[in-house]
CHARMM internal coordinates of N, CA and C (Angstrom, degrees):
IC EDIT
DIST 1 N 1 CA 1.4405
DIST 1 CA 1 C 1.5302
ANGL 1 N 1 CA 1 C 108.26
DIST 1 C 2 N 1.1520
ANGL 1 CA 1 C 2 N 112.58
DIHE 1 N 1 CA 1 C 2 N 127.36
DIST 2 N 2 CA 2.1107
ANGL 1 C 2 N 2 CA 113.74
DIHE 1 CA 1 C 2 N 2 CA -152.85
DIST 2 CA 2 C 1.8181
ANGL 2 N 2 CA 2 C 86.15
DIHE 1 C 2 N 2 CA 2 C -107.84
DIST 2 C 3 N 1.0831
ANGL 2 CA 2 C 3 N 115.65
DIHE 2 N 2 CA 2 C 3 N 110.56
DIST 3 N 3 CA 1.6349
ANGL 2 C 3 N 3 CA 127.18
DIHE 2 CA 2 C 3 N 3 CA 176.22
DIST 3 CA 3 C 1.7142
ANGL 3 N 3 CA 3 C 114.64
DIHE 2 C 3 N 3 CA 3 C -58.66
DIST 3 C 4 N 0.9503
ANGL 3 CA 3 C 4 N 121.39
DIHE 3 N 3 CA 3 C 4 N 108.90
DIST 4 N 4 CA 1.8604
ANGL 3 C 4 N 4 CA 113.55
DIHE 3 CA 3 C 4 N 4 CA 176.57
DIST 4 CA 4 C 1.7518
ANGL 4 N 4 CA 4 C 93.09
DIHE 3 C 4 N 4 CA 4 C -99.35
DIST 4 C 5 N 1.8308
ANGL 4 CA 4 C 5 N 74.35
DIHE 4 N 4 CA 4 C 5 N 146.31
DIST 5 N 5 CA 1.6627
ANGL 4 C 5 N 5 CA 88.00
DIHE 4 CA 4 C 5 N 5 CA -170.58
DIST 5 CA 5 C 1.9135
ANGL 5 N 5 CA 5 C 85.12
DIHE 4 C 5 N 5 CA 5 C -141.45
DIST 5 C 6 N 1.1432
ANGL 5 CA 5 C 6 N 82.50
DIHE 5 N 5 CA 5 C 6 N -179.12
DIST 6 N 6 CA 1.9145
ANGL 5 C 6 N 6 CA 101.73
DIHE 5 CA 5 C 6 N 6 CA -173.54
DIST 6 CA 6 C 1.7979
ANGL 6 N 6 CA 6 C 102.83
DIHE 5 C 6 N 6 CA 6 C -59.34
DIST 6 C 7 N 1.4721
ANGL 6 CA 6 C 7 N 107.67
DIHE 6 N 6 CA 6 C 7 N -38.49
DIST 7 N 7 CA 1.7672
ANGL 6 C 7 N 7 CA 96.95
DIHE 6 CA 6 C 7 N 7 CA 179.36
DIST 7 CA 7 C 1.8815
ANGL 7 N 7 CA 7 C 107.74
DIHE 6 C 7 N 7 CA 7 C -91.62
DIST 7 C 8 N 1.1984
ANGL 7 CA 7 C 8 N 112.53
DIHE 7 N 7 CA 7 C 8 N 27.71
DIST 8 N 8 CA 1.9891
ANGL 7 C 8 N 8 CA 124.37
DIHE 7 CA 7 C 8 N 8 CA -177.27
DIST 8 CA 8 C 1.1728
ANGL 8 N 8 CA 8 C 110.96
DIHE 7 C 8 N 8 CA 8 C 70.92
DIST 8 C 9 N 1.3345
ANGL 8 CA 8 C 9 N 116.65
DIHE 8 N 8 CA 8 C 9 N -170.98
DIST 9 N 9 CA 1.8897
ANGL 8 C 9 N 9 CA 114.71
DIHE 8 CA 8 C 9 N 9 CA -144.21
DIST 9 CA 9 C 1.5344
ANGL 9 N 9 CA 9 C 97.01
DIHE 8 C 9 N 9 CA 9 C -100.14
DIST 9 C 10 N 1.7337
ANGL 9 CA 9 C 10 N 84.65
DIHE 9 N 9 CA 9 C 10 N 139.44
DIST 10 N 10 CA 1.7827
ANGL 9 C 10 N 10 CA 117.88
DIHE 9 CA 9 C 10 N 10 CA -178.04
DIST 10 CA 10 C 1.7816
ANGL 10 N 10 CA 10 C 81.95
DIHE 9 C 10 N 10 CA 10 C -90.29
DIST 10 C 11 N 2.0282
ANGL 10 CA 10 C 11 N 103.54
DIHE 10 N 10 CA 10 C 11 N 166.19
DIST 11 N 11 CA 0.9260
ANGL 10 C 11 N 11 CA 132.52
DIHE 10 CA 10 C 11 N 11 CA -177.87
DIST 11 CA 11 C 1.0082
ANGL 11 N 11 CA 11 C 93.15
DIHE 10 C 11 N 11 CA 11 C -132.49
DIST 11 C 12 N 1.5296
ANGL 11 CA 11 C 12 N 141.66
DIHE 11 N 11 CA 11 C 12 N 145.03
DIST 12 N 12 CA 1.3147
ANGL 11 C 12 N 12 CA 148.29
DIHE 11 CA 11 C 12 N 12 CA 125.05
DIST 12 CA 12 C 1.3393
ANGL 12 N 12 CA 12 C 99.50
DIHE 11 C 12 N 12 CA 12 C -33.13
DIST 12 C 13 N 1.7729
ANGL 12 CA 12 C 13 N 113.22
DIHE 12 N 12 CA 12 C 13 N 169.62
DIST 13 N 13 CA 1.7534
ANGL 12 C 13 N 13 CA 125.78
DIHE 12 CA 12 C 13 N 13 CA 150.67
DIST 13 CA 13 C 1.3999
ANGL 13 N 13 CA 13 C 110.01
DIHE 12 C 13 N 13 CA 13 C -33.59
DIST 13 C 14 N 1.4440
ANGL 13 CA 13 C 14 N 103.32
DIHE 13 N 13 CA 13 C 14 N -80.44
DIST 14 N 14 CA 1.5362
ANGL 13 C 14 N 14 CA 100.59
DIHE 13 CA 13 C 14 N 14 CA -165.82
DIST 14 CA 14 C 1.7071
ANGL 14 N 14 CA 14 C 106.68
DIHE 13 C 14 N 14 CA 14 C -74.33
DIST 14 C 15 N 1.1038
ANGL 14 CA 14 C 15 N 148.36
DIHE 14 N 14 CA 14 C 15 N -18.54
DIST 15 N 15 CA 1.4037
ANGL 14 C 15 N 15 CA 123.27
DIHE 14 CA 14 C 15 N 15 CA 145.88
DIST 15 CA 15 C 1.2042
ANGL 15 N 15 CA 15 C 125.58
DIHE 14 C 15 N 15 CA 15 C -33.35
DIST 15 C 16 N 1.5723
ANGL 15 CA 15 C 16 N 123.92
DIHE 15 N 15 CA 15 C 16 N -41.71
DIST 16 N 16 CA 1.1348
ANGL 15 C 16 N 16 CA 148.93
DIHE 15 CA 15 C 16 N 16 CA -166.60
DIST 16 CA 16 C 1.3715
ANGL 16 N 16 CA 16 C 118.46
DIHE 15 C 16 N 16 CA 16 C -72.53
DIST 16 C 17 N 1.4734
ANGL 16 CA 16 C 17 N 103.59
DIHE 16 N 16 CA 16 C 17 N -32.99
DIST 17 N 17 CA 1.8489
ANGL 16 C 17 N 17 CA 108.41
DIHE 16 CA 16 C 17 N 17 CA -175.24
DIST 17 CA 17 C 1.5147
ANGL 17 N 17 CA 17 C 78.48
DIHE 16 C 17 N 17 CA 17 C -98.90
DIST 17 C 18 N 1.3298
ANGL 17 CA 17 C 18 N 139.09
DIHE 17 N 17 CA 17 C 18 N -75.34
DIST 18 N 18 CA 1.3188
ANGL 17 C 18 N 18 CA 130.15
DIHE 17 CA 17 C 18 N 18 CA -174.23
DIST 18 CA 18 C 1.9654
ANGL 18 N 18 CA 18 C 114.05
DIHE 17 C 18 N 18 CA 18 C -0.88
DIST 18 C 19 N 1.4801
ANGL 18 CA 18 C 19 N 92.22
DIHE 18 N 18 CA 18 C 19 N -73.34
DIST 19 N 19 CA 1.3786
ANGL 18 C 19 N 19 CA 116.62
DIHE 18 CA 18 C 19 N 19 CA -168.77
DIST 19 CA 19 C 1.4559
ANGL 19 N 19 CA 19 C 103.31
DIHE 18 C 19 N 19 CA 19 C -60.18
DIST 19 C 20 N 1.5545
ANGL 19 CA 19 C 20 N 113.40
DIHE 19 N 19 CA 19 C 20 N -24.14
DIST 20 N 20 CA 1.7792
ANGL 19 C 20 N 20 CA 79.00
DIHE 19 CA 19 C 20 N 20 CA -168.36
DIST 20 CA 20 C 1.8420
ANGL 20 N 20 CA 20 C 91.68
DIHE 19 C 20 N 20 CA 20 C -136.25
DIST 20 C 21 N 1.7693
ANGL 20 CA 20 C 21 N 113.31
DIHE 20 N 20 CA 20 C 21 N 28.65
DIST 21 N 21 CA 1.4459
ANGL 20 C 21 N 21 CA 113.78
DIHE 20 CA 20 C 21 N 21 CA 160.91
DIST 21 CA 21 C 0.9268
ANGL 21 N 21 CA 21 C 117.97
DIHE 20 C 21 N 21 CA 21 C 74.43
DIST 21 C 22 N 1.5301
ANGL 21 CA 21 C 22 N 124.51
DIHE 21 N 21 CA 21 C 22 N 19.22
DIST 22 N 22 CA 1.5857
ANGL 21 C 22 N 22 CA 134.61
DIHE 21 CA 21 C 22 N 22 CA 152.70
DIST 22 CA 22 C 1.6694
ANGL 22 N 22 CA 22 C 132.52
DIHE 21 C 22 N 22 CA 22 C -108.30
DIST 22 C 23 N 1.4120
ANGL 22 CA 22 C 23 N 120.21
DIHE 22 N 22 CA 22 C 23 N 171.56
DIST 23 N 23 CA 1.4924
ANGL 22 C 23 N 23 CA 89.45
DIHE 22 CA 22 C 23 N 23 CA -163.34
DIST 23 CA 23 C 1.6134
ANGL 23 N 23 CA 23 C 102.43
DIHE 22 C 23 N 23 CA 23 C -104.58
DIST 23 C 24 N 1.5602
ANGL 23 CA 23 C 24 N 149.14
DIHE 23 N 23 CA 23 C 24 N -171.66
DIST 24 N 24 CA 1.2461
ANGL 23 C 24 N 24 CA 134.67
DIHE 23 CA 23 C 24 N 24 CA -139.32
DIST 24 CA 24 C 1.2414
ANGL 24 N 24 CA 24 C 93.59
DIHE 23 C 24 N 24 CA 24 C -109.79
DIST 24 C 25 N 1.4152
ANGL 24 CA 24 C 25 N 137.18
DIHE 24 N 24 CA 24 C 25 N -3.97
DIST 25 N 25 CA 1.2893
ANGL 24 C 25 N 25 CA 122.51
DIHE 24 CA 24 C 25 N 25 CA 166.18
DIST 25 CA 25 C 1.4992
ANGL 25 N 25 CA 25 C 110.22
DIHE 24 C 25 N 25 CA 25 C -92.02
DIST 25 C 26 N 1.6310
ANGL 25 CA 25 C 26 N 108.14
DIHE 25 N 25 CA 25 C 26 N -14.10
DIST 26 N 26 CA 1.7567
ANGL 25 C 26 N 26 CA 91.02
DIHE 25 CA 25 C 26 N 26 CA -179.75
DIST 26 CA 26 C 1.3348
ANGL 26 N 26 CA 26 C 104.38
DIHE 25 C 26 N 26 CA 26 C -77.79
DIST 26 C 27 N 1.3223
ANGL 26 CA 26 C 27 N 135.95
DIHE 26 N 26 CA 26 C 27 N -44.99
DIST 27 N 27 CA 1.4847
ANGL 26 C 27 N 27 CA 149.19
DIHE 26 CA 26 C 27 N 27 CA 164.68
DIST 27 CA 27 C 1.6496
ANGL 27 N 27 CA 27 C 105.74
DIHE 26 C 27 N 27 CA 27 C -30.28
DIST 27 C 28 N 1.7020
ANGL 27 CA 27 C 28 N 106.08
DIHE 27 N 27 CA 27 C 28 N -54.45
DIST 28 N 28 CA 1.6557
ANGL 27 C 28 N 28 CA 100.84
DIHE 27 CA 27 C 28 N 28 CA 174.55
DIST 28 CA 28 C 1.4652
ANGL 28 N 28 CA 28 C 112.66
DIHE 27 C 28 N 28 CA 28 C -46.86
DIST 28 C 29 N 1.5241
ANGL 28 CA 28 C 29 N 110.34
DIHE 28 N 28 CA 28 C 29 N -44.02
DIST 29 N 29 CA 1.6226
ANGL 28 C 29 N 29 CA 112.46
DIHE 28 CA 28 C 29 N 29 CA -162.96
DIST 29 CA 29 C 1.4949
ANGL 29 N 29 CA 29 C 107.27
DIHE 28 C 29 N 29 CA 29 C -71.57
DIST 29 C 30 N 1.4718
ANGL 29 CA 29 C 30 N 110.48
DIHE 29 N 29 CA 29 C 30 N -30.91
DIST 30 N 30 CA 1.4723
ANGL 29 C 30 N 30 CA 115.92
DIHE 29 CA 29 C 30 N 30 CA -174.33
DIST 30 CA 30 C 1.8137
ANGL 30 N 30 CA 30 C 107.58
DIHE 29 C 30 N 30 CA 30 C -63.71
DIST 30 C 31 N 1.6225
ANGL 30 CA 30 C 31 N 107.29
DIHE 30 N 30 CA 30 C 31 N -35.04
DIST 31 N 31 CA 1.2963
ANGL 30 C 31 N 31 CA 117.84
DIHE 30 CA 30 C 31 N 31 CA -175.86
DIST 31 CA 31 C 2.0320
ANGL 31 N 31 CA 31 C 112.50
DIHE 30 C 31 N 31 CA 31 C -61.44
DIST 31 C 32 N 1.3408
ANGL 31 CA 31 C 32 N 83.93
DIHE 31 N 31 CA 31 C 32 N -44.12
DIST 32 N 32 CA 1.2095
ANGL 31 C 32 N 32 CA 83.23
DIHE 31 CA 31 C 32 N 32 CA -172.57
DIST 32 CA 32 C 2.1162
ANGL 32 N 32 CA 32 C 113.40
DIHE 31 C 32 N 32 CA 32 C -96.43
DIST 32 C 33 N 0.8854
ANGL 32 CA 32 C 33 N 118.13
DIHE 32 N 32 CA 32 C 33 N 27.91
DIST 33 N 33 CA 1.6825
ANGL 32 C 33 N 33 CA 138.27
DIHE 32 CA 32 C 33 N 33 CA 161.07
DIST 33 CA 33 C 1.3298
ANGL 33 N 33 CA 33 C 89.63
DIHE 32 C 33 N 33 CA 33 C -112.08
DIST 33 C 34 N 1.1681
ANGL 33 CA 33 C 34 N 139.47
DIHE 33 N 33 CA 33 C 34 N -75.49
DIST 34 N 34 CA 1.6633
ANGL 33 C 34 N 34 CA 126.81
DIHE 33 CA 33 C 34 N 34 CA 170.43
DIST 34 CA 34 C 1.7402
ANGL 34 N 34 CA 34 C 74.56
DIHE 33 C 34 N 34 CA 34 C 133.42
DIST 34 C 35 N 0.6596
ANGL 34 CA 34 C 35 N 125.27
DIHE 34 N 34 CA 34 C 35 N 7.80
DIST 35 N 35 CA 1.8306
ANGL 34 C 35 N 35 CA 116.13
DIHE 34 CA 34 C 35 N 35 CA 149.95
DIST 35 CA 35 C 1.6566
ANGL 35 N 35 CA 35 C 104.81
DIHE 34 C 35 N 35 CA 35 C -13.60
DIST 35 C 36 N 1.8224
ANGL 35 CA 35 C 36 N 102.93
DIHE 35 N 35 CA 35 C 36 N -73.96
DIST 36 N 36 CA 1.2293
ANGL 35 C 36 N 36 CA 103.44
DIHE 35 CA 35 C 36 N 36 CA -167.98
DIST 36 CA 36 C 1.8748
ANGL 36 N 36 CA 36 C 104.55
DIHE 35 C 36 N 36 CA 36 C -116.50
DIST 36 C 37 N 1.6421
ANGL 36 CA 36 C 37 N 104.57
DIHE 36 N 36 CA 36 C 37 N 139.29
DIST 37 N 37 CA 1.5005
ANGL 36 C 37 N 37 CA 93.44
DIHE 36 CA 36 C 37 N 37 CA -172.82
DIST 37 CA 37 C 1.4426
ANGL 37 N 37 CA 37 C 103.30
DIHE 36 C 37 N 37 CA 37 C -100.05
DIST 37 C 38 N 1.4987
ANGL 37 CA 37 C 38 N 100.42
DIHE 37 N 37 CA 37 C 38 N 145.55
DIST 38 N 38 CA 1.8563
ANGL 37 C 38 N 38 CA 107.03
DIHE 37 CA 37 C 38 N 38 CA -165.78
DIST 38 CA 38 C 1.8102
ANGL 38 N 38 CA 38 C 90.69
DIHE 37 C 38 N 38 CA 38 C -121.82
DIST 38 C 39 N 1.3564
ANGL 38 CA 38 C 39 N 97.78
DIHE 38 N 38 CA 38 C 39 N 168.65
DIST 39 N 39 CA 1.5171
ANGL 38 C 39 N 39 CA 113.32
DIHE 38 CA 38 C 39 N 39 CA 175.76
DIST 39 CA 39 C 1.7599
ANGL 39 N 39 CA 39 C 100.86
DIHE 38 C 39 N 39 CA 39 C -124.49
DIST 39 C 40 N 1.4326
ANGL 39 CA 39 C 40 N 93.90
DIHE 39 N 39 CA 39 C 40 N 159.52
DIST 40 N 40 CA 1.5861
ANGL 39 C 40 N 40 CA 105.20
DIHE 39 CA 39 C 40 N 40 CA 166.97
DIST 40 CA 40 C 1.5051
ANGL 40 N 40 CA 40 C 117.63
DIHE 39 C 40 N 40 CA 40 C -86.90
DIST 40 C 41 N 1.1214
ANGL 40 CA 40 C 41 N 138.87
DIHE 40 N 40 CA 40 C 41 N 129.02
DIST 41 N 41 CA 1.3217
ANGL 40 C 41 N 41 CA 143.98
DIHE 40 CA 40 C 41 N 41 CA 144.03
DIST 41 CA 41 C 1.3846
ANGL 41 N 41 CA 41 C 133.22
DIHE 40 C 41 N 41 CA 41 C -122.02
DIST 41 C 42 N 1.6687
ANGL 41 CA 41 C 42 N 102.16
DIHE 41 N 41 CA 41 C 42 N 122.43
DIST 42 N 42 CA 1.4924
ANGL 41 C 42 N 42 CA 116.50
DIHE 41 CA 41 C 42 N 42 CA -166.51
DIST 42 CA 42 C 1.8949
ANGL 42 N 42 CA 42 C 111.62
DIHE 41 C 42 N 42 CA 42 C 47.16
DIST 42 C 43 N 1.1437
ANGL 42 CA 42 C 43 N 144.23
DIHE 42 N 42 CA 42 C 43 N -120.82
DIST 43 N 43 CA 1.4356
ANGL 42 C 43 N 43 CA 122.07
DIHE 42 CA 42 C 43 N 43 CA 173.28
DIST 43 CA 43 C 2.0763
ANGL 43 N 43 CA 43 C 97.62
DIHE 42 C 43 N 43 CA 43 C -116.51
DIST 43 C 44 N 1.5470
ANGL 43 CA 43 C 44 N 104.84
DIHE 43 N 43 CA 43 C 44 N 50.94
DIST 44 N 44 CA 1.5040
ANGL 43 C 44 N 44 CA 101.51
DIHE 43 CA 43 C 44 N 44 CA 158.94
DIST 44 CA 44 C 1.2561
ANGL 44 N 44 CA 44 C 104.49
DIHE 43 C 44 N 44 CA 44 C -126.86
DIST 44 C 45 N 1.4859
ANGL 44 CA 44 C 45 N 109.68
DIHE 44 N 44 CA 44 C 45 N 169.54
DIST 45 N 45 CA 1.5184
ANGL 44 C 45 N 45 CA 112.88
DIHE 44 CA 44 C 45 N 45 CA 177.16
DIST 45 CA 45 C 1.6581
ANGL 45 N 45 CA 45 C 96.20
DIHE 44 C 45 N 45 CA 45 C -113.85
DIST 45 C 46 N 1.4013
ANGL 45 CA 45 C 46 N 110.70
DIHE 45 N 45 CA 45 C 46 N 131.79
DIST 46 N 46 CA 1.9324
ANGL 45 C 46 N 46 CA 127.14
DIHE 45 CA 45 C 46 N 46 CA -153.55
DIST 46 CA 46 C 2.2210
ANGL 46 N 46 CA 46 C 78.17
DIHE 45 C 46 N 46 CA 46 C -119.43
DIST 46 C 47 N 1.5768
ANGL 46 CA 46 C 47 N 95.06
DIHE 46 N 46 CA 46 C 47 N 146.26
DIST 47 N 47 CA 1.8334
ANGL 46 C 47 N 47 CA 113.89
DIHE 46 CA 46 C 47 N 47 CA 155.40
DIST 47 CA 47 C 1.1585
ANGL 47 N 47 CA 47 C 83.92
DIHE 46 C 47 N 47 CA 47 C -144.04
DIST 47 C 48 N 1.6462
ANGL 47 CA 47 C 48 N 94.88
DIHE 47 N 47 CA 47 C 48 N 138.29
DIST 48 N 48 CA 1.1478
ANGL 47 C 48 N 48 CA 127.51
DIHE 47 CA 47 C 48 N 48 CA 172.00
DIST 48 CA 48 C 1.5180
ANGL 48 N 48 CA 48 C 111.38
DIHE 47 C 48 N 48 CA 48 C -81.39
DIST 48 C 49 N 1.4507
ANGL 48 CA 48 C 49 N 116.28
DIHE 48 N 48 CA 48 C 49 N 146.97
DIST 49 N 49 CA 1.2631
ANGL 48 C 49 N 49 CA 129.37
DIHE 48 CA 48 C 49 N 49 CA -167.94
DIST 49 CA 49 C 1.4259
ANGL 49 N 49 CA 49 C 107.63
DIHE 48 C 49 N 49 CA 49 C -79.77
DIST 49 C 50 N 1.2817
ANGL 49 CA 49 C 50 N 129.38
DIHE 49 N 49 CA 49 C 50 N 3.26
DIST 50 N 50 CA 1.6222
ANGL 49 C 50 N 50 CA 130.67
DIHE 49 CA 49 C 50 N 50 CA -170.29
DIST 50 CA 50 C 1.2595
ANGL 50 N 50 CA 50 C 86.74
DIHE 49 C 50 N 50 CA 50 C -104.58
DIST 50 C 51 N 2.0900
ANGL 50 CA 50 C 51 N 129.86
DIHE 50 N 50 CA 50 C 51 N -40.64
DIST 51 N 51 CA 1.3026
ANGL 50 C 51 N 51 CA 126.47
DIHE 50 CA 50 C 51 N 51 CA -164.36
DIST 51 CA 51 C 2.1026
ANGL 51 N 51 CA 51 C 101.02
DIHE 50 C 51 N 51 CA 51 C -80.71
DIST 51 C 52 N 1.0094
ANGL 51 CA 51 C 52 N 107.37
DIHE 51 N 51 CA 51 C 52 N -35.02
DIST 52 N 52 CA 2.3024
ANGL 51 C 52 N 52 CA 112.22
DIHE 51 CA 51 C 52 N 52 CA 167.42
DIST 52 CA 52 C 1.3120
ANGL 52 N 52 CA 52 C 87.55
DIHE 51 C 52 N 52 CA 52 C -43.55
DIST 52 C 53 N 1.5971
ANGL 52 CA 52 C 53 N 114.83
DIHE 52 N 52 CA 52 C 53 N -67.81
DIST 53 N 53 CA 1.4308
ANGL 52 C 53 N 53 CA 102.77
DIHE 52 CA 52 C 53 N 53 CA -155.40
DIST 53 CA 53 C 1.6435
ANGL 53 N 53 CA 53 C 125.02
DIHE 52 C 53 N 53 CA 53 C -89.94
DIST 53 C 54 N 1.3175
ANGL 53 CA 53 C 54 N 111.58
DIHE 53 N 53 CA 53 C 54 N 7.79
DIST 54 N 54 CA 1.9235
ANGL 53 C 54 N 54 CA 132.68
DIHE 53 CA 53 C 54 N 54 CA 157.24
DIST 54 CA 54 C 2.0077
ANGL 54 N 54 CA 54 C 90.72
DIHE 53 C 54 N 54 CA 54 C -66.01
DIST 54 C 55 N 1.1895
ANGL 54 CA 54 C 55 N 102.36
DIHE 54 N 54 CA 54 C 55 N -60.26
DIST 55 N 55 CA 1.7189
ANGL 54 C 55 N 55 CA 112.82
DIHE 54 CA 54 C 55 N 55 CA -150.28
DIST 55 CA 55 C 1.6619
ANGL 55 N 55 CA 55 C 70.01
DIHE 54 C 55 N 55 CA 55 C -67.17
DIST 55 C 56 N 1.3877
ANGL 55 CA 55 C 56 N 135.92
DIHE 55 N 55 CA 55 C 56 N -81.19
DIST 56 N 56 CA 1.6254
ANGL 55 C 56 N 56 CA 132.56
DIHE 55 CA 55 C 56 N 56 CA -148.31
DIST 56 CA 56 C 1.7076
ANGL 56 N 56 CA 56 C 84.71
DIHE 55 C 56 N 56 CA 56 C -30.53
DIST 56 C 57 N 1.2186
ANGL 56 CA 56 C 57 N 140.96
DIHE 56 N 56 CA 56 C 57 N -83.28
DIST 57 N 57 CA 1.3085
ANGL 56 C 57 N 57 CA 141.13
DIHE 56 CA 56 C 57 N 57 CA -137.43
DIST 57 CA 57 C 1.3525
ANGL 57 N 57 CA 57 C 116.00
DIHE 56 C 57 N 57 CA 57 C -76.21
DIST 57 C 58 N 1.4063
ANGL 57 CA 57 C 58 N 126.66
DIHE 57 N 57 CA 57 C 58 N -20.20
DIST 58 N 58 CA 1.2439
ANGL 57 C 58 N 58 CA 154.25
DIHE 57 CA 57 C 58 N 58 CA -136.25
DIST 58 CA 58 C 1.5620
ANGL 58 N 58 CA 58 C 88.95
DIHE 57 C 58 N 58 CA 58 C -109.50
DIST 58 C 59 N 1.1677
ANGL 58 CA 58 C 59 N 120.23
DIHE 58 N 58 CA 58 C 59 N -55.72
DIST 59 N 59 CA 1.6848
ANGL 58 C 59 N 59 CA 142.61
DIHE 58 CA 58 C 59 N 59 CA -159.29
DIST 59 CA 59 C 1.4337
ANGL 59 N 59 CA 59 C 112.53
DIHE 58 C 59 N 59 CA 59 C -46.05
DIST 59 C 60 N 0.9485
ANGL 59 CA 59 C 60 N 143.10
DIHE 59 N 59 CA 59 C 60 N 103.08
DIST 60 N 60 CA 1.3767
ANGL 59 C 60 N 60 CA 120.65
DIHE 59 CA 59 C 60 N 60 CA 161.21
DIST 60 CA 60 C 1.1842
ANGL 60 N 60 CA 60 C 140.45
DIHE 59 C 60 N 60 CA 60 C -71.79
DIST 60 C 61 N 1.5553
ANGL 60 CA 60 C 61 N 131.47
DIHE 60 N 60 CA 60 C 61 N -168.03
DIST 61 N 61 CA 1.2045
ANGL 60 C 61 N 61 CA 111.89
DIHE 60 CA 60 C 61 N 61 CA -169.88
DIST 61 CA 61 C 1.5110
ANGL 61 N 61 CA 61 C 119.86
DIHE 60 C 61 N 61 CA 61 C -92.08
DIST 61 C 62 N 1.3970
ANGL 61 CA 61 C 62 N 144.76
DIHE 61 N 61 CA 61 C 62 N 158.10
DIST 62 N 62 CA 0.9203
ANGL 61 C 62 N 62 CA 134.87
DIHE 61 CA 61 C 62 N 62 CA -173.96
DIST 62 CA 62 C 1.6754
ANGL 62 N 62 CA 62 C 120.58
DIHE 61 C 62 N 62 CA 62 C -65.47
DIST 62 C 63 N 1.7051
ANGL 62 CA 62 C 63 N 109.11
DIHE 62 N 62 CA 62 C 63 N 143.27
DIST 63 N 63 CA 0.9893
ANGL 62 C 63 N 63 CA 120.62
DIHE 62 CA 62 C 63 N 63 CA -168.22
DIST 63 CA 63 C 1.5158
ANGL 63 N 63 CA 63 C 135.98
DIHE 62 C 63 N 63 CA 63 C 96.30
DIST 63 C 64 N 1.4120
ANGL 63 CA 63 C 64 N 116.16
DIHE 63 N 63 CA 63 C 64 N -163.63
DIST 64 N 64 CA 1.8674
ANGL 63 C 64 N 64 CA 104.65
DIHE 63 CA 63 C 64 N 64 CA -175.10
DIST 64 CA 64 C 1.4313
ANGL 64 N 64 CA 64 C 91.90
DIHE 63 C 64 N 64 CA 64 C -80.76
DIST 64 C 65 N 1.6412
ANGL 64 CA 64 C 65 N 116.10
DIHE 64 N 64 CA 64 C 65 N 162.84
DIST 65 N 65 CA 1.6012
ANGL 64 C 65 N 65 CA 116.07
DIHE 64 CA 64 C 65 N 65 CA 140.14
DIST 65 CA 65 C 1.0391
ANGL 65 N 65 CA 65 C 112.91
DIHE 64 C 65 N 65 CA 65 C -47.57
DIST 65 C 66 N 1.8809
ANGL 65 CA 65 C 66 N 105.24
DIHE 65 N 65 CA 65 C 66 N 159.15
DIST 66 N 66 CA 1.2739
ANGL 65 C 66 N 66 CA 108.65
DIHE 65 CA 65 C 66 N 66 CA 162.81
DIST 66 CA 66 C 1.7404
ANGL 66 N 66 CA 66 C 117.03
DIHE 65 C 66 N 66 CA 66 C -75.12
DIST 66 C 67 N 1.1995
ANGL 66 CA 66 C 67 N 114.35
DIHE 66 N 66 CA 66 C 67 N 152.90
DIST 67 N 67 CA 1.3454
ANGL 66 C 67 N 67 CA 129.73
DIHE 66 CA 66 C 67 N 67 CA 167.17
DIST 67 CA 67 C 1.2181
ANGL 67 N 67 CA 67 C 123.72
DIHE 66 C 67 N 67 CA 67 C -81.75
DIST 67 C 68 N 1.7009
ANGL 67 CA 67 C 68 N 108.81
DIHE 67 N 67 CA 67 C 68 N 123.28
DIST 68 N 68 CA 1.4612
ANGL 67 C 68 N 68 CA 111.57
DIHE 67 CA 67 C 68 N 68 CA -157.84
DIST 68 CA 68 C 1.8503
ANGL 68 N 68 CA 68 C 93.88
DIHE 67 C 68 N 68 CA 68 C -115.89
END
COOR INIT
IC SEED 1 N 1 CA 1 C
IC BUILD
């Protein structure tokens, strides 16, 4: 259940991997490299659906660069 608040709708973790096709520990790991920035609410940790869809565009593709 994705919470809307005055700055638009938070995701829980697993909303969060749901929404953007990863599983809730890769999202944990992303949280904590700061990949993706999360907020506190009440004793959950909320990402905002504007920051899924920064990371959707933001993301690159999987794997190393190529080597030039």
């Amino acid at each position: 259940m994705s919470i809307k608040t005055s700055d638009g709708i938070a995701f829980t973790v697993s909303e969060a991997a749901e929404y953007l096709g990863y599983s809730e520990h890769t999202i944990r790991k992303y949280l904590r490299r700061g990949l993706i920035s999360s907020s506190k609410f009440s004793s959950s940790v909320v990402i905002y659906k504007a920051e899924c869809d920064r990371f959707k565009t933001s993301k690159r593709g999987p794997g190393r660069p190529p080597q030039k």
